[in-house]
C-alpha positions as CSV (number, residue, x, y, z in Angstrom):
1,X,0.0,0.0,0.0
2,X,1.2,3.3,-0.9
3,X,1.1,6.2,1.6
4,X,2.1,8.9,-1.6
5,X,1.1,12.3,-1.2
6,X,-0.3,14.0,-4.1
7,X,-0.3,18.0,-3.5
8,X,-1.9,20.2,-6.5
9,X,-2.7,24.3,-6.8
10,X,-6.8,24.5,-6.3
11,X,-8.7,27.9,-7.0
12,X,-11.7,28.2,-4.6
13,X,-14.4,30.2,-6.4
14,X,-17.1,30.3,-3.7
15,X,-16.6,32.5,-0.6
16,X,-14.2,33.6,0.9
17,X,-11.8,32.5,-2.8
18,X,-9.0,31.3,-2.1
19,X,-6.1,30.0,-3.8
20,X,-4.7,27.5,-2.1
21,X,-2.4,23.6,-1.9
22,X,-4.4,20.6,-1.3
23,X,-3.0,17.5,-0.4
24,X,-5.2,15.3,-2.8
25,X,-3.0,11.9,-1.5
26,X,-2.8,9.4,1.0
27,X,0.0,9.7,3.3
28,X,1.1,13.2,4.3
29,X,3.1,15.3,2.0
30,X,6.8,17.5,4.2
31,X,7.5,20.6,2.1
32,X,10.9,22.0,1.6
33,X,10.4,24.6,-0.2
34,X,7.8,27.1,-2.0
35,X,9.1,29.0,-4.7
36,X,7.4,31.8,-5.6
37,X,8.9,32.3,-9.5
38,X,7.9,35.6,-12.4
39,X,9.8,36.0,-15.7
40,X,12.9,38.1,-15.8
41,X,15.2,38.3,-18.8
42,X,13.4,36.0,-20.6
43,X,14.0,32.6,-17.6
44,X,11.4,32.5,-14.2
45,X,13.9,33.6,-11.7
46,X,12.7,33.6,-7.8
47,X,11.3,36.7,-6.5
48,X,13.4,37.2,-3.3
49,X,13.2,41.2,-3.0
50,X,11.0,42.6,-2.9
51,X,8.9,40.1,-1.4
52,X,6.1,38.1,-3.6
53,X,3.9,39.1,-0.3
54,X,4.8,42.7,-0.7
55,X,4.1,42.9,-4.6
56,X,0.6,41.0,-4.1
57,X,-0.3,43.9,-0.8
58,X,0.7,46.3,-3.9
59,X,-1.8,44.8,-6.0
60,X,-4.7,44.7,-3.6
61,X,-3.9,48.5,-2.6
62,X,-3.8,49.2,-6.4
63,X,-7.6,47.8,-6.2
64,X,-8.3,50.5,-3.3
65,X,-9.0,47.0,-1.3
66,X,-8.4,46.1,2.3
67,X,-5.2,44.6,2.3
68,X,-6.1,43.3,6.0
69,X,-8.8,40.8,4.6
70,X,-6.5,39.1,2.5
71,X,-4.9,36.3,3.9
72,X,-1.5,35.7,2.2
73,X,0.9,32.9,2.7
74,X,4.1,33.8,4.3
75,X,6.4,30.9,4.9
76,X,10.0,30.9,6.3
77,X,12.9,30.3,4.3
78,X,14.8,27.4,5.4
79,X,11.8,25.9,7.5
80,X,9.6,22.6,6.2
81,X,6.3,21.7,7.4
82,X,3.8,18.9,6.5
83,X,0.3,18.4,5.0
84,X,-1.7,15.3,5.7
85,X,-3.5,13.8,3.7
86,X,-6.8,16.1,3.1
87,X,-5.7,18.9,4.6
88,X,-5.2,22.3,2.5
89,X,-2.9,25.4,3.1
90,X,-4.0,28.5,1.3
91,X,-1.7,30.7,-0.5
92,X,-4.4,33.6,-0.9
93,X,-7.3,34.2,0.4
94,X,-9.9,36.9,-0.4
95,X,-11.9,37.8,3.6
96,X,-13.0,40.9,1.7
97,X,-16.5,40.1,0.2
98,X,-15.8,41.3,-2.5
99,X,-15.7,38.7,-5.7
100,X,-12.8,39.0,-7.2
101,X,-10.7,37.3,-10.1
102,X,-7.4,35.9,-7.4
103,X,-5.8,35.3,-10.3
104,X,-5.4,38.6,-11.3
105,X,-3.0,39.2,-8.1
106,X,-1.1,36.5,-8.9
107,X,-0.4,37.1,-12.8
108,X,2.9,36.7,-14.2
109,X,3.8,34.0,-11.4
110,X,4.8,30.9,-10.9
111,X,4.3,28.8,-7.9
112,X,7.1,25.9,-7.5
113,X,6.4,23.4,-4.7
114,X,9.5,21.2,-3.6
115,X,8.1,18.7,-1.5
116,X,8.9,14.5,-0.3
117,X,6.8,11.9,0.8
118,X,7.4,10.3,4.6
119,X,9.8,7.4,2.6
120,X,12.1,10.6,1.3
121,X,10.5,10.4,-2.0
122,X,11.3,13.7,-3.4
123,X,8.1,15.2,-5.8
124,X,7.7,18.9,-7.2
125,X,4.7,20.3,-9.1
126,X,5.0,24.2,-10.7
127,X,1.6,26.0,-11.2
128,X,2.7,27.5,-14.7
129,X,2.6,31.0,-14.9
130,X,-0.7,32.3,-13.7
């Protein structure tokens, strides 16, 4: 029997929307590393400064939105942390009330997932560019 985790990108159109990692597997899923990734120079290069979190509160201020009801991922550098099986950790999420297309915050990114199952098996999945 296979404990595999299976993590994919979900968008959440009823409210609050969300955008957000669901661990669609059966055995829990230890990230190493999320990668948030946007096209420079004609390669995806990481966004380190300024912050993906920074540009997106840019975006939503852009909209004349709350940036407080927006719940935004924000995950340490060197740190890992674990998903079991069913469980979901969203990367944005829209409190606001207001429908609105998440995507459009997140255009021009790329979200890179690094991630192993509990046997070490070593599994990345990339959103493609939003």
């Amino acid at each position: 029997m296979s404990v595999k985790p299976i993590l994919v990108i979900v968008r959440e159109f009823k409210p609050p929307e969300a955008i957000k990692i669901v661990n669609m597997g059966i055995g829990p899923a230890i990230i190493n590393e999320i990668k948030i990734l946007t096209h420079a120079n004609g390669s995806l290069v990481e966004i380190v400064d300024p912050s993906y979190i920074d540009i997106i509160i840019h975006a939503i201020s852009k909209l004349k939105l709350e940036v407080d009801k927006f719940e935004i991922l924000s995950l340490p550098k060197h740190a890992t942390m674990a998903i079991s099986a069913g469980e979901e950790l969203p990367i944005l999420k829209n409190h606001s009330g207001i429908n609105l297309d998440l995507n459009a915050l997140l255009i021009g990114f790329a979200i890179v997932i690094n991630y192993e199952s509990i046997y070490g098996e070593k599994i990345s999945i990339n959103s493609g560019i939003f």
